[in-house]
C-alpha positions in Angstrom: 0.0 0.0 0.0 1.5 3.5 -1.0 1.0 6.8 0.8 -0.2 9.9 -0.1 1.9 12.3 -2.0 1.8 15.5 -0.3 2.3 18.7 -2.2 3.5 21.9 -1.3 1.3 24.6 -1.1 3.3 26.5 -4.4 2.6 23.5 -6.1 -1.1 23.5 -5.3 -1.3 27.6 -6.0 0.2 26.4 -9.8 -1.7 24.4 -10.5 -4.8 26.2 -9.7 -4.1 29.0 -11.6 -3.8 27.3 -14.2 -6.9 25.5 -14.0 -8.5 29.2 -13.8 -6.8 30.5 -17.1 -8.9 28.1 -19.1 -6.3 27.4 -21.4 -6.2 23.5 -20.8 -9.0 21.5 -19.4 -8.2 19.8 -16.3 -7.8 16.2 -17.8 -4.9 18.1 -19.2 -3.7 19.4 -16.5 -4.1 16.4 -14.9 -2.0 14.4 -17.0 0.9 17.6 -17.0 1.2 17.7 -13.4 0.4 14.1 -12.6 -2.5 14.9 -10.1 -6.2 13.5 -10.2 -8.3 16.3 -11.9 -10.6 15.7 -8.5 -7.9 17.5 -6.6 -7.5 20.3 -9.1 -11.1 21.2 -8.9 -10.5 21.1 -5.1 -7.5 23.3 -5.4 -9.0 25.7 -7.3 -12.6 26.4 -5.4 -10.4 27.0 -2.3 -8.4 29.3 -4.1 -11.3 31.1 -5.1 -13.1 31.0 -1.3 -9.4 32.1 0.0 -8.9 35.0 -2.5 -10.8 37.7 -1.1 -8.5 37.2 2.9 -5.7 38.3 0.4 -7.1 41.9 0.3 -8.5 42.0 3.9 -6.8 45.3 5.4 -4.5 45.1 8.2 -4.0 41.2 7.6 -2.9 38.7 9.9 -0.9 39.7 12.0 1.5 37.7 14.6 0.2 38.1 18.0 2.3 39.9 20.2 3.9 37.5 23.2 3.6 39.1 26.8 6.9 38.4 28.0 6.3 39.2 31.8 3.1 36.9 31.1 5.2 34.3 30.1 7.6 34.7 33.1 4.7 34.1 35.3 3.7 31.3 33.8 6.6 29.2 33.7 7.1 30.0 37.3 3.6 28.2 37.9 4.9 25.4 35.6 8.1 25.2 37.6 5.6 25.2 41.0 3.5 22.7 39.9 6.1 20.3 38.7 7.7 20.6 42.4 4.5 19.6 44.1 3.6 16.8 41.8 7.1 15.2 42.2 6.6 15.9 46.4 3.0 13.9 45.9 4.5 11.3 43.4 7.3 10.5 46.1 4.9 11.0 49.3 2.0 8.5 47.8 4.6 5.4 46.9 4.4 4.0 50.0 0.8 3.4 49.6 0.3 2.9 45.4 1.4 -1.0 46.8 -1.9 -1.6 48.6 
């Protein structure tokens, strides 16, 4: 049994746009870029749902990381680890019974 060949997202946008020119039909452009014309109809409806977030204004941006947030919480990490290797070592005497 073989796996799935996974393409790259550059490979998906190619093919695609092609398939939107019109200048092939997508048998074609099956046979060209050895894909199953089922995937390049997929391809290309979700390039054409995902089209208009390309224009959206202000975009995605990264969310900005609260470094005295994250401070605090690997110091609750740091506590809770302590007290769960206290309880580990305090309940072995009894994890026998």
């Amino acid at each position: 049994m073989s796996k799935r060949k996974q393409h790259h997202p550059e490979f998906k946008a190619k093919v695609a746009l092609e398939a939107l020119k019109g200048e092939e039909t997508v048998s074609e452009l099956a046979s060209r870029f050895g894909v199953h014309p089922t995937m390049i109809h997929q391809w290309k409806r979700a390039l054409l749902e995902g089209a208009s977030g390309v224009f959206e204004r202000g975009g995605r941006t990264a969310p900005e990381v609260d470094e005295e947030q994250v401070k605090d919480l690997h110091a609750k990490i740091g506590e809770l680890a302590v007290a769960n290797d206290f309880l580990a070592r305090k309940l072995k005497p009894w994890a026998g019974k």
